[in-house]
C-alpha positions in Angstrom: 4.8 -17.0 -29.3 4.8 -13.5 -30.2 1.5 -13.2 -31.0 0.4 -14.7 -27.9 2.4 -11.1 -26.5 0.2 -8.8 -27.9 -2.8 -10.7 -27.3 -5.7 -8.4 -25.9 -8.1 -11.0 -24.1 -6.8 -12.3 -20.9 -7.4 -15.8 -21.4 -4.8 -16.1 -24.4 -1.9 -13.4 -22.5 1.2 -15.5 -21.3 1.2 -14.8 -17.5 4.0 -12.5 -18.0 1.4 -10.1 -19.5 -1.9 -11.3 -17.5 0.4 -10.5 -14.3 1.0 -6.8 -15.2 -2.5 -5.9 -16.4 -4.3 -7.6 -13.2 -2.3 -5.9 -11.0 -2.7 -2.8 -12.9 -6.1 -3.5 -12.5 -6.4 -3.9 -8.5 -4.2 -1.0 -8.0 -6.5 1.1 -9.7 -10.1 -0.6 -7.7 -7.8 -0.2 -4.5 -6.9 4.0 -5.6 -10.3 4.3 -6.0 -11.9 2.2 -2.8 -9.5 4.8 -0.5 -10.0 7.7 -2.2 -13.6 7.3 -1.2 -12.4 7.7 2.2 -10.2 10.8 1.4 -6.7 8.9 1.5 -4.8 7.9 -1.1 -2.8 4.4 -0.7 0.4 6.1 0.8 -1.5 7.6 3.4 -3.3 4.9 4.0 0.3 2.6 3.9 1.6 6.0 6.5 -1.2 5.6 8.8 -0.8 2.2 8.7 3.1 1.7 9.5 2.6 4.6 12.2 0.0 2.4 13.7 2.3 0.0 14.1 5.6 2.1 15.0 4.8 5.7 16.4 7.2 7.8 16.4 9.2 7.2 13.0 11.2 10.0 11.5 10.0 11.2 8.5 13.1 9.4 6.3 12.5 6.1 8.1 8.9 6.2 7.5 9.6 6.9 4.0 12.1 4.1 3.7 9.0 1.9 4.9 6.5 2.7 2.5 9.6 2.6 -0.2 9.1 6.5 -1.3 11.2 9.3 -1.2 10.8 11.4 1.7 10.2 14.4 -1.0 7.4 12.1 -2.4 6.0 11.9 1.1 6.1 15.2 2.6 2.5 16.7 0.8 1.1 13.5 2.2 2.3 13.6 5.6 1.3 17.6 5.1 -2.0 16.4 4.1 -2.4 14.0 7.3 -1.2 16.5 9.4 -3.9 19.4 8.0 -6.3 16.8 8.9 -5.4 16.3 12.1 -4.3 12.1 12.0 -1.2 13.1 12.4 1.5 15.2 14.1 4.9 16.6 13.5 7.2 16.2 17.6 10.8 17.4 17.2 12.9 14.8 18.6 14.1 15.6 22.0 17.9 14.2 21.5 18.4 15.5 18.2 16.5 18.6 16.9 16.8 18.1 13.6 14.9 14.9 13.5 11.3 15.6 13.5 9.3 12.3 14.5 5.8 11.8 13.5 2.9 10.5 15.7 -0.9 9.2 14.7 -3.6 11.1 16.8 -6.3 10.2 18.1 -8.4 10.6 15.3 -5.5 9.5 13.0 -6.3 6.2 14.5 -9.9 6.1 14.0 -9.9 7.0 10.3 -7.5 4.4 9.5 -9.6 1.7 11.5 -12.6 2.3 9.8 -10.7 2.9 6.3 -9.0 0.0 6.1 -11.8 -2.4 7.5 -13.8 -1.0 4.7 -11.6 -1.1 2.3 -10.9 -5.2 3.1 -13.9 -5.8 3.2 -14.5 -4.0 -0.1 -11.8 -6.1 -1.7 -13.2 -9.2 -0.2 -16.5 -8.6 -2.0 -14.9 -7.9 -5.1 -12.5 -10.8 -5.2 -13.7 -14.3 -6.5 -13.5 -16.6 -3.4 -10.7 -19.0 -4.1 -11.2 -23.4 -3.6 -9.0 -24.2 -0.7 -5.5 -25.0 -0.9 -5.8 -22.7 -4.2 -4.8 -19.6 -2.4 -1.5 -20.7 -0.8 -0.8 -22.2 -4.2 -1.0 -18.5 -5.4 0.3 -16.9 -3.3 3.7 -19.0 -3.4 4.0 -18.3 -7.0 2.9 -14.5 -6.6 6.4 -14.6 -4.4 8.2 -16.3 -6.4 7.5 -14.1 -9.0 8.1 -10.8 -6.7 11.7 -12.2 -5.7 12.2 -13.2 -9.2 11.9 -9.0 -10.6 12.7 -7.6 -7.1 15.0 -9.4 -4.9 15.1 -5.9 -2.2 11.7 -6.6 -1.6 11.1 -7.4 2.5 9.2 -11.1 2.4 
């Protein structure tokens, strides 16, 4: 069994290893497929959310992309230099600074992440049916299993 561990070709790696390295793996193809866009996956995850939910403060849009708001401030400074997004002091509470997608905030992240799927589509082997939703429950499973915070 603890060879099996340190085994170097896929095929042979427990899950508990193959898991790990594949996602490693996609992280890394994803990194690269919106950085050819000029975004890095946490902008693209803060474009996304404010898509969805304009107007978040700059905390609770951190809580939702799970980052520190000191870990997102050069990307939302990023956004904002490029014009997807702006700072708006909150009218109730000054101290609260909301942030908003613009126009062209919304554009780039329409074309980005349509790309980018489709990108990830092409890459991906196709799956048989009824394989995916077998995967995917188990994929779950597994994130519940090493992080029961995570929203499902």
């Amino acid at each position: 069994m603890l060879e099996a561990f340190f085994e170097r070709r896929p095929e042979h790696m427990p899950l508990g290893k193959l898991l790990p390295r594949v996602g490693t793996a996609v992280s890394r193809y994803y990194q690269r497929a919106v950085g050819e866009h000029g975004c890095t996956p946490t902008s693209l995850g803060a474009l996304g959310i404010l898509s969805l939910r304009d107007g978040l403060s700059h905390r609770e849009l951190a809580g939702a992309l799970g980052v520190t708001p000191a870990t997102l401030t050069p990307v939302v400074d990023a956004l904002e230099a490029t014009g997807e997004l702006r700072r708006d002091r909150d009218p109730t509470d000054r101290r609260v600074v909301r942030l908003s997608l613009t126009v062209s905030g919304h554009e780039h992240l329409r074309a980005m992440s349509a790309q980018v799927a489709t990108d990830l589509h092409e890459r991906l082997p196709h799956l048989p049916a009824g394989h995916e939703q077998i995967i995917r429950g188990y994929l779950i499973a597994v994130l519940a299993a090493v992080s029961p915070d995570v929203d499902r």
